[in-house]
C-alpha positions in Angstrom: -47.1 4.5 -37.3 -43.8 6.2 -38.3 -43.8 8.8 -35.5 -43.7 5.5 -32.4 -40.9 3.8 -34.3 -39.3 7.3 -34.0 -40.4 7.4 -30.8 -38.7 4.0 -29.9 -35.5 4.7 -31.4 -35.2 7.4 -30.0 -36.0 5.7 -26.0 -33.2 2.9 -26.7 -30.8 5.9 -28.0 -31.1 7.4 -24.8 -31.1 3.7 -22.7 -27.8 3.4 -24.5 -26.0 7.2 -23.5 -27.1 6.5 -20.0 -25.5 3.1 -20.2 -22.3 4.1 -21.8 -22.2 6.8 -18.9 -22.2 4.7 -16.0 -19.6 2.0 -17.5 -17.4 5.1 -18.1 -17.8 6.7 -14.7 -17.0 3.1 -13.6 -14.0 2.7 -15.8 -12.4 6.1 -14.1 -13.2 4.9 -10.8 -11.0 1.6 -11.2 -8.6 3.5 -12.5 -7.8 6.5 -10.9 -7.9 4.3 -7.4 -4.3 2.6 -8.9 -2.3 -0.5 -7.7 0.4 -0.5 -5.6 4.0 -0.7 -6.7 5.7 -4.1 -6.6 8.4 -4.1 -4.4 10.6 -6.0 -2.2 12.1 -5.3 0.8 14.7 -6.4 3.6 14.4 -5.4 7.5 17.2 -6.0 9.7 17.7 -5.1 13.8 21.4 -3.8 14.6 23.2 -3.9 17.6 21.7 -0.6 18.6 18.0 -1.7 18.4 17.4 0.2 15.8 15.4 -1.6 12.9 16.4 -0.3 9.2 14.7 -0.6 6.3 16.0 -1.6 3.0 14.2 -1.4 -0.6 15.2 -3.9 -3.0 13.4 -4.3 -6.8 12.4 -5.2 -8.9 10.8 -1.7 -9.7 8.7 0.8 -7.7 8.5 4.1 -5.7 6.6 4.9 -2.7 6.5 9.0 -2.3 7.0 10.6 0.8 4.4 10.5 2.7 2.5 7.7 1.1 3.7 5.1 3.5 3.5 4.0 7.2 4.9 1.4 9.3 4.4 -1.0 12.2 5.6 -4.2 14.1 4.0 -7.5 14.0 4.6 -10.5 16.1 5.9 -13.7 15.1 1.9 -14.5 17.1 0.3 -12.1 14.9 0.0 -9.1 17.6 0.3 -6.0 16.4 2.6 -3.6 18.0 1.2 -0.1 18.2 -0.8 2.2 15.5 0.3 3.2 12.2 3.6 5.1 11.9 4.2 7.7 9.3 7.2 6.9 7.2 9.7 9.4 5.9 11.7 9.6 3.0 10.7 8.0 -0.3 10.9 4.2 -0.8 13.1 3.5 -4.1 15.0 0.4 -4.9 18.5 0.8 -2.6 16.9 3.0 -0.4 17.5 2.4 3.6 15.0 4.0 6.6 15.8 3.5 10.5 12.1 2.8 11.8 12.5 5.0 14.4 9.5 4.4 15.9 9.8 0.6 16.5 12.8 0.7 19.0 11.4 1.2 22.0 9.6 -2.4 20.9 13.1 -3.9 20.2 13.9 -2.5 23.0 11.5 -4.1 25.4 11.7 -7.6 23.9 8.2 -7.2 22.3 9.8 -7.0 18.4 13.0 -8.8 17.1 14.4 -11.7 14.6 11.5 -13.6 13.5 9.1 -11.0 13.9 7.8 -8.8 10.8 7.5 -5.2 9.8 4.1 -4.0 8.0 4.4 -1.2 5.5 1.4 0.2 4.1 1.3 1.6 1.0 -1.6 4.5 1.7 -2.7 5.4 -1.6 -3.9 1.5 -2.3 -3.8 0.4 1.2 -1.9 -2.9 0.2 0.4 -3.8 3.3 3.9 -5.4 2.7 4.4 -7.6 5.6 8.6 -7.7 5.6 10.3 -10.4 8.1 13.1 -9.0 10.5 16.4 -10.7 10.2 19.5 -10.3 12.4 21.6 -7.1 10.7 
């Protein structure tokens, strides 16, 4: 009788290390995949069409190259595909969105309208109103 009580033990021991594996390969996922840094920001058009972008807080950086932008309708239409964004997003930091004038432009995108940046790491998208500059 002693050795299938060993036995048992033993069976749930090794129930248990697989268990406690696959909650921990879980817990790294979540975590390595990371939130997205809370941020505000300000768009304005200027007299030369141009749209810039302004960071405010209350805390957060986006790297270089972890962001992209593009223009959104008052309607919901989406103006072109995603843009790659230069320059790292910081609080007080300013981008021109170069890439939206010819929108501004054309009529399509102005005051009212919105800018979407997307935060590529998380994929969160910012969805930032454009206001007169």
């Amino acid at each position: 009788m002693m050795g299938k009580k060993g036995q048992g033990a033993i069976e749930y021991l090794l129930i248990l290390a697989a268990v406690l594996i696959v909650v921990a390969g879980a817990v790294y996922y979540v975590t390595r995949t990371g939130g997205f840094p809370t941020m505000s920001f300000t768009a304005t058009v200027g007299s030369d069409n141009n749209i810039t972008l302004t960071v405010g807080g209350p805390s957060g950086t986006i790297k270089d190259g972890d962001w992209e932008y593009r223009g959104k309708t008052a309607a919901g239409t989406i103006l072109g595909s995603w843009t790659a964004g230069s320059g790292e997003l910081s609080e007080g930091a300013s981008v021109i969105l170069t890439a939206l004038k010819d929108y501004v432009d054309a009529g399509q995108l102005g005051v009212g309208d919105k800018v979407q940046i997307r935060h590529k790491p998380s994929g969160h998208v910012y969805d930032v109103p454009i206001a007169q500059g």
